[in-house]
N, C-alpha and C positions, 0 to 999 in steps of 0.2 A: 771655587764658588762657595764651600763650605765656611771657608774663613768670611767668608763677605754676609751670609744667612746668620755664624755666627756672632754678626757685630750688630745684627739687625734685630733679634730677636732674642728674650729669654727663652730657656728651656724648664717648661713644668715636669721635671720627672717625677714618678711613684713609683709604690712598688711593684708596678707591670711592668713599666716601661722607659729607658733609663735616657739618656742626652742617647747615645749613640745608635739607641732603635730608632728615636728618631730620625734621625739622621740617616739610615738605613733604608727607611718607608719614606725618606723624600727622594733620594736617590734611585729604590725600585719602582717608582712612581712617575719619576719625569715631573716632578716638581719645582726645582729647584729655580730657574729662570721665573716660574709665576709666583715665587715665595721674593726674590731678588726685588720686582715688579713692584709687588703690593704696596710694601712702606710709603710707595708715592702715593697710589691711590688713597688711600688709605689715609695718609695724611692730609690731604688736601680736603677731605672730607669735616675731620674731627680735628684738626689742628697740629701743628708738633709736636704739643707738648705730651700726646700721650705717648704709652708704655705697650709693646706687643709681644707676644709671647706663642711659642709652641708647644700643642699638645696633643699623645693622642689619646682616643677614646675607642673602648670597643662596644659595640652595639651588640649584645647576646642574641637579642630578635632577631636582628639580619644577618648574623655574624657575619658584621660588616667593623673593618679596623677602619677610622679616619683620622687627618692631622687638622685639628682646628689651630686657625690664626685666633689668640684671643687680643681682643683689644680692651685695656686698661682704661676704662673713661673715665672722668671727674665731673661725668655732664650728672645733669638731673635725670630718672628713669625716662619721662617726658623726651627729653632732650635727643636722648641715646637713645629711643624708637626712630626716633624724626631723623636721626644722621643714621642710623641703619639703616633704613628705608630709602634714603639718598643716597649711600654708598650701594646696597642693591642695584637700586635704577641704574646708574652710572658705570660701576667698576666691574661688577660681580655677575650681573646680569651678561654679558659676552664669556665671561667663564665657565659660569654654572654645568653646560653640558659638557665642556671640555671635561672638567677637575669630578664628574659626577661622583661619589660615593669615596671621596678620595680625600676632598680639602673640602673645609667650609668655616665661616667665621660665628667668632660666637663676641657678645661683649660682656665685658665684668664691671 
């Protein structure tokens, strides 16, 4: 299932956190089938032409680690609210209490 996330997604590493903790924090997670998922949803939203990528983040206030899906847009800011907002309602909205403090999408 690895090889298939890796055909799906880039990996943002930094100096925290490198391809393989990723990789790590989706398999200690039970992530991995909702990460497989997404590209569809996901795509059907904003088209195929865009680009998705893995990353995580750690929140100091919560010390809370998460893996954002980021989604590469070429919409206008405008645009990319409006297909957020749709992807919410639609995709993200039946996950949210699942994936809580775990996954969440951001757009660039």
């Amino acid at each position: 299932m690895f090889d298939e996330i890796e055909k799906l997604y880039k990996f943002n590493e930094d100096e925290c956190y490198s391809k393989q903790d990723i990789l790590q924090f989706i398999k200690d997670n039970n992530l991995t089938d909702i990460l497989v998922d997404a590209p569809k949803y996901i795509r059907e939203v904003f088209g195929d032409d865009i680009k998705l990528a893995l990353e995580l983040q750690y929140d100091p206030e919560d010390d809370l680690t998460e893996l954002l899906i980021i989604i590469k847009s070429h919409y206008t800011p405008a645009e990319t609210i409006e297909l957020e907002l749709k992807l919410l309602h639609t995709w993200w909205k039946n996950l949210k209490d699942k994936v809580r403090d775990k996954l969440d999408y951001m757009c660039e």
